[in-house]
C-alpha positions in Angstrom: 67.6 64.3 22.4 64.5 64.6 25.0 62.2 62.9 21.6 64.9 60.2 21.3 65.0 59.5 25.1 61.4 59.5 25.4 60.5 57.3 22.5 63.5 54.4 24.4 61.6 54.9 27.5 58.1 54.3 25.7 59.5 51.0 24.0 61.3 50.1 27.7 57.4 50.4 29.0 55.7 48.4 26.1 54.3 49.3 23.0 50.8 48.5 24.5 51.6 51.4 26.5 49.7 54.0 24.9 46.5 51.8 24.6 46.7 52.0 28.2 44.1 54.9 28.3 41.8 53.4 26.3 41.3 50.1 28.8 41.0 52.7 31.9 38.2 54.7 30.2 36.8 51.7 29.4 36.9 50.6 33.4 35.9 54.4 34.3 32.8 54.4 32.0 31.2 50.7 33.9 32.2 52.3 37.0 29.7 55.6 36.2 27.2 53.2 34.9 27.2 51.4 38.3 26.6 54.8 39.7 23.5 55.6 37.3 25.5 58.7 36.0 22.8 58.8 33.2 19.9 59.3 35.6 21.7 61.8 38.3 24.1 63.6 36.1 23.8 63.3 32.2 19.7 64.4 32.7 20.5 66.8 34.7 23.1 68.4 32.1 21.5 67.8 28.8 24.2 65.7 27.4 24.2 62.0 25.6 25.7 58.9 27.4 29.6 59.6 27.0 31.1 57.3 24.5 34.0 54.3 25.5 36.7 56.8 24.6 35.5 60.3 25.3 38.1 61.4 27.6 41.0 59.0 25.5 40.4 60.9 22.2 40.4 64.8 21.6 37.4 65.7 20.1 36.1 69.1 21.5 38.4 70.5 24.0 35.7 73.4 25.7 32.9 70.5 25.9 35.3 67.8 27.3 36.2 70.1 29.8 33.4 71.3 31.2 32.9 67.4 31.0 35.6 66.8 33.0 34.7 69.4 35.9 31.6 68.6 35.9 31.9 65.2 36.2 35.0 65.6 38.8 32.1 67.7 41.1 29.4 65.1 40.5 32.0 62.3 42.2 33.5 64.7 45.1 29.6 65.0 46.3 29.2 61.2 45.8 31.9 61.0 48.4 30.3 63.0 50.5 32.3 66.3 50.5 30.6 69.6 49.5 32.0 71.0 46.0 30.1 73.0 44.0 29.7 72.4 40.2 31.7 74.8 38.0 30.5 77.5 36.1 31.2 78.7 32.7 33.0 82.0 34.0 34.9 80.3 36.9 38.9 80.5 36.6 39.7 76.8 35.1 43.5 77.2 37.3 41.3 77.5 40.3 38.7 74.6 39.5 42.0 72.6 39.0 43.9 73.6 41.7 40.4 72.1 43.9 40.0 69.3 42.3 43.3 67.9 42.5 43.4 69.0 46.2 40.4 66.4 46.5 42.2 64.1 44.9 45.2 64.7 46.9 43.2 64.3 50.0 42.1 60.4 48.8 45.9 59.5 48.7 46.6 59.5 45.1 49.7 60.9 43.6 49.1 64.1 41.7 52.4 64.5 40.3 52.0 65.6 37.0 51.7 69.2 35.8 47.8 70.9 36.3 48.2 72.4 32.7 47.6 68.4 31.5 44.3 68.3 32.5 42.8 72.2 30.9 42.4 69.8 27.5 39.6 68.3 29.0 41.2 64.8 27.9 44.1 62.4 28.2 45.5 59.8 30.4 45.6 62.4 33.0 42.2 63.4 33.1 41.0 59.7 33.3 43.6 58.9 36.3 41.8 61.8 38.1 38.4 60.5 37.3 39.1 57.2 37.6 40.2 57.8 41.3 37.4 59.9 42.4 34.9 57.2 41.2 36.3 54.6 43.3 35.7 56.7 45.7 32.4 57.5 45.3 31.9 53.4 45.1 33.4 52.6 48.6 31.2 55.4 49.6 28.5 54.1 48.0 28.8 50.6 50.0 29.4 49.1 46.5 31.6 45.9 46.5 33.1 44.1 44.0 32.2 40.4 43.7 34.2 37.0 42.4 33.3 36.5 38.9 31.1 33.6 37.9 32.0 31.3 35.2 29.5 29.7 33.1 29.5 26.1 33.4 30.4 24.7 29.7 28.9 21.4 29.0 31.1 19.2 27.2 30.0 18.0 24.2 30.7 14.5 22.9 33.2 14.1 20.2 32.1 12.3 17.1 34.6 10.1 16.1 34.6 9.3 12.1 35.8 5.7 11.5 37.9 5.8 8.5 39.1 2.4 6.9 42.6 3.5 6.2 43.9 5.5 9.2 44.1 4.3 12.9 44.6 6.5 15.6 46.3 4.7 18.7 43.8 5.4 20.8 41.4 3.4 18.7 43.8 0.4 18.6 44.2 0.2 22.6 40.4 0.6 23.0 39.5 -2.8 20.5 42.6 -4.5 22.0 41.3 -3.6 25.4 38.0 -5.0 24.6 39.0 -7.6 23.0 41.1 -8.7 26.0 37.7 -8.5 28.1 35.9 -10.1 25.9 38.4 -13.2 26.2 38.5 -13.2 30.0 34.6 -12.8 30.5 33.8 -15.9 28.2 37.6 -18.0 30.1 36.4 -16.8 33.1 32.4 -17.8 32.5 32.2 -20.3 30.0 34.1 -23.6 30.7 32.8 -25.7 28.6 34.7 -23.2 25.6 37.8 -23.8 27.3 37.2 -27.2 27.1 36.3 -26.7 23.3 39.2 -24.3 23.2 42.1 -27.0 24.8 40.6 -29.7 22.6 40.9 -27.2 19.4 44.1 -26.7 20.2 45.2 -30.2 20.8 43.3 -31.2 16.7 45.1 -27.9 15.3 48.9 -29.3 17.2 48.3 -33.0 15.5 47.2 -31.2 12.2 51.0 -29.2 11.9 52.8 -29.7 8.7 55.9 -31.3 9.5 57.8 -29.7 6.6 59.1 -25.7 7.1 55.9 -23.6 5.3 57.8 -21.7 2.4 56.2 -18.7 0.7 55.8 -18.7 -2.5 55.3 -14.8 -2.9 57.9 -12.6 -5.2 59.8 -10.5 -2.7 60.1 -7.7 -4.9 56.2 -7.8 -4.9 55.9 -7.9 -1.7 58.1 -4.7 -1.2 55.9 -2.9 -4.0 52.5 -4.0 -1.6 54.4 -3.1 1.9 55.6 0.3 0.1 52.0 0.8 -0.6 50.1 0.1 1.9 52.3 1.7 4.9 51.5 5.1 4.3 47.9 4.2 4.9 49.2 2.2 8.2 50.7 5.4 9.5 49.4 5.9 13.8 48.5 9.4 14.4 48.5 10.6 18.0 46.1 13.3 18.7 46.6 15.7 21.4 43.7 16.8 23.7 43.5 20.2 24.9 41.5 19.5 27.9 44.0 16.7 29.1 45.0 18.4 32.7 48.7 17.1 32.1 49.0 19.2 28.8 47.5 22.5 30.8 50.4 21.3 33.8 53.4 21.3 30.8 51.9 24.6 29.8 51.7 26.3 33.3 55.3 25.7 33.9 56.2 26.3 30.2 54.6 30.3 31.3 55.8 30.4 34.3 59.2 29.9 33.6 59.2 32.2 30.7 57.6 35.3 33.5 60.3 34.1 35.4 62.5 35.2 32.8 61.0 37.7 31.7 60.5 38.9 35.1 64.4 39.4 36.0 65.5 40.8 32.6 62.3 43.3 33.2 63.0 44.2 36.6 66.7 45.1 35.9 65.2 47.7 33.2 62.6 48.7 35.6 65.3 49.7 38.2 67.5 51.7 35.8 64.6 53.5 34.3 63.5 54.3 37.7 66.8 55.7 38.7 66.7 58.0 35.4 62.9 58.9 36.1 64.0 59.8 39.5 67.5 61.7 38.6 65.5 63.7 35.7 62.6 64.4 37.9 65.1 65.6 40.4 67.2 68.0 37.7 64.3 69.3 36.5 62.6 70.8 40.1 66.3 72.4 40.3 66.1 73.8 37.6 62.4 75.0 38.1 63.5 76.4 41.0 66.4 78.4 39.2 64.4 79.8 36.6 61.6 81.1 39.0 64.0 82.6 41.1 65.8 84.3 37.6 62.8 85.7 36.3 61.0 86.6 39.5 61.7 89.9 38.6 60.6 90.1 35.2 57.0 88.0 36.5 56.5 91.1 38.9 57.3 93.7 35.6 54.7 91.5 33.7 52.3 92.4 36.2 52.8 95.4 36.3 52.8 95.6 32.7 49.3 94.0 32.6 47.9 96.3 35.1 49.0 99.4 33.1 47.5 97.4 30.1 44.1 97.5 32.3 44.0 101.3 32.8 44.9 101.7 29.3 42.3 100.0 28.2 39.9 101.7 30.5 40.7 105.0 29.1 40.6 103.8 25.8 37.2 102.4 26.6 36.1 105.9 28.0 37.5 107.7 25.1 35.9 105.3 22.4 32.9 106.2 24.1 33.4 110.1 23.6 34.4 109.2 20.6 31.0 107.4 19.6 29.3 110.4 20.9 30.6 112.8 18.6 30.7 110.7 15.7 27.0 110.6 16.3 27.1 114.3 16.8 29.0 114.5 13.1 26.6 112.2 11.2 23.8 114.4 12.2 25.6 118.2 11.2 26.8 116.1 8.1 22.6 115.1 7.2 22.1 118.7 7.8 24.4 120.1 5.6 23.5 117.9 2.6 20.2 118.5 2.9 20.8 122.5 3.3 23.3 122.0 0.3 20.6 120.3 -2.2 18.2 123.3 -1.2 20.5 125.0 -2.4 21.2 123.5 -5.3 17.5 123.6 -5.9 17.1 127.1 -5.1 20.1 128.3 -7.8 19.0 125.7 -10.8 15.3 127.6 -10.5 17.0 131.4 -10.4 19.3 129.9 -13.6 16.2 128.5 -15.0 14.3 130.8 -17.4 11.1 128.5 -18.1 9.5 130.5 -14.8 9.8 133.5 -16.8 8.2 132.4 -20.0 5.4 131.2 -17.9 5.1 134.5 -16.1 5.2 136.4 -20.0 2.2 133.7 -20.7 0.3 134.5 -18.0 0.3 138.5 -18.4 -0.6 137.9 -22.1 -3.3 136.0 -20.8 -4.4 138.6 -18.4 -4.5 141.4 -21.4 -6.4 139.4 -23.6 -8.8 138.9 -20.4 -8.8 142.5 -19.5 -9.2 143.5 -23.3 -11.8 141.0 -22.9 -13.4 142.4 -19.9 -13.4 146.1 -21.5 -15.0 144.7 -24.3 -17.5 143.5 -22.1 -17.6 146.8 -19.6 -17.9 148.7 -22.4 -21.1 146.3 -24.1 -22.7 146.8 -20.4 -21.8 150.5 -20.3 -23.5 150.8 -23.3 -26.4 148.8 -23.2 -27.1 150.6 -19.3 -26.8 154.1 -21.2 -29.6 153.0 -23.7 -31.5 151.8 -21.0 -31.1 155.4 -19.3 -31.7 157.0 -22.6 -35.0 155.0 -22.6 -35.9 155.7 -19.3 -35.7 159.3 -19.6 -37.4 159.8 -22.7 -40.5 157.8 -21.3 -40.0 159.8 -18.5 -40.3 163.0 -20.5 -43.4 161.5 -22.3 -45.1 160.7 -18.7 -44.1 164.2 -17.9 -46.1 165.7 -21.1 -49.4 163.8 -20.0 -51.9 165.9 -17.6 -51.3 165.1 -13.8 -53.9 163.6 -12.6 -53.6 163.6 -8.7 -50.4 165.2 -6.6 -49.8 161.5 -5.3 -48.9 160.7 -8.9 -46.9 164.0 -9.0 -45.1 163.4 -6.1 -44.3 160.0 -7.3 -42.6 161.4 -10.9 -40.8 163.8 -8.6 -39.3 161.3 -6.8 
């Protein structure tokens, strides 16, 4: 029912209703051009020239947004109040709620629901805008002029002689001319009225006394006139810029506004009456369902509060809980790497290769130590020969006669 009642009240409006927007953004962006947004605001920013229809259509509601309160700042200083530019971390209900109190203070009517103007866009957002930036013109000292119309030169209209059709302006123009023509020479020339009366008086005496009878076939005739009266037809053109066709046309319009007017007004009236009873049911009823759940808004906030330390603690516990997950990850490395020792340590006491090499190796040491008796034995035996030898050339030095003590002493010895 509130869809069906809407969509009446849109066609009571108009249907160009809804392009409304569109023609005010339109206004809004010449109006920021006149106050060189591009230079003192847009450089400032970063951002591109806005386009005819930024804030009619949705296109990014975050950007548009910040658009909008940016913008909205930009124009309240223009005006010559302090406001400071939002931030990206400011409370958008609070940057409303200040905005529209500025606009409140210019005399505008704000009565429309805050929530309309968080999409960054709408009809809503350019009636804000629109009303700051007039603003920020009469601050400004800016006035708007009359508009000056080029002076059109009127061209000359060709006209194209054709042999078959006459237009009745045309005729009226040779006839007038004619006329003219006639008076100048009566009026000048006398001696051609002369010649004119006397011409006159021959072509009187030189009548035929007898009734002239035509000798054409009447049914020939009608052929010929059927004929040639289409191509005798008198076509009256109609100038536009004839001030007596504008006059028929200003009262033609004006009567219709006239009617227009009070068939319009009487649906004004009675949509006004059921703007203002709706408007009227609904704050009642507003007011009824704050008061009915005044209650539950205080166990909401109270909810959300408990909510808050919840989430602290779980914040502090998630925190302990990083901690020792930390704490696990390094017992867990340590007790994989102790396991693979482990594992390394039992697959070598399983492993019966280090015994074959430890067989190999003590064969290897017999067959070096038989080696090395071999050798001991060679040594042993080659030093007892060289004893042997010694002691028999000592017993043969012994045998010779001593020659001296010294050299007895030194045998001794």
């Amino acid at each position: 029912m509130g869809e069906e009642k809407g969509r009446d009240e849109g066609n009571e409006a108009g249907p160009g209703q809804m392009y409304q927007p569109y023609i005010i953004m339109e206004d809004l962006l010449d109006k920021l051009k006149l106050l060189n947004y591009e230079e003192e605001f847009l450089k400032e920013l970063g951002f591109k020239p806005l386009s005819r229809h930024y804030f009619a259509i949705a296109t990014n509601p975050g950007e548009q947004f910040y658009m909008f309160t940016s913008l909205s700042a930009w124009l309240i200083s223009l005006s010559g109040k302090q406001f400071d530019r939002p931030q990206e971390y400011d409370d958008p209900n609070a940057t409303i709620a200040n905005i529209l109190a500025e606009v409140r203070q210019l005399g505008a009517a704000t009565d429309f629901p805050p929530n309309k103007l968080k999409t960054g866009h709408g009809e809503y957002c350019i009636y804000v805008l629109d009303k700051l930036a007039d603003e920020a013109l009469k601050k400004s000292g800016f006035k708007w002029g009359k508009p000056l119309y080029p002076e059109e030169e009127t061209e000359e209209e060709s006209t194209v002689d054709d042999d078959v059709e006459l237009t009745l302006d045309k005729v009226d123009d040779e006839i007038a001319e004619e006329e003219d023509i006639e008076e100048e020479e009566s009026f000048l020339d006398l001696e051609g009225l002369r010649n004119l009366q006397t011409n006159k008086e021959t072509a009187e005496s030189s009548r035929p006394e007898e009734i002239m009878e035509s000798s054409v076939d009447a049914n020939e005739w009608r052929l010929e006139v059927e004929r040639v009266t289409p191509s005798l037809k008198v076509h009256i053109r109609t100038d536009n810029k004839d001030w007596r066709t504008h006059v028929d046309q200003m009262h033609l319009h004006k009567d219709g506004i006239e009617t227009a007017l009070s068939e319009t007004k009487g649906y004004l009236d009675k949509l006004h009456k059921e703007i203002t009873r709706t408007l009227e049911k609904i704050g009642s009823r507003e007011k009824y369902i704050n008061n009915q759940l005044e209650h539950l808004l205080q166990d909401f906030r109270g909810t959300q509060d408990g909510l808050a330390e919840v989430k602290e603690q779980y914040r502090q516990a998630s925190g302990g809980v990083t901690e020792r997950t930390r704490q696990l990850a390094e017992v867990t490395e340590e007790l994989e790497r102790i396991k693979q020792e482990m594992e390394e340590r039992g697959s070598s006491m399983t492993d019966g290769s280090p015994l074959v090499k430890i067989k190999q190796a003590l064969q290897r040491l017999k067959n070096e130590v038989i080696q090395m008796d071999v050798r001991v034995g060679v040594v042993e035996q080659n030093l007892l020969q060289a004893k042997l030898k010694d002691k028999t050339n000592m017993q043969r030095d012994m045998n010779k006669p001593i020659g001296n003590a010294n050299d007895y002493d030194y045998l001794k010895g």
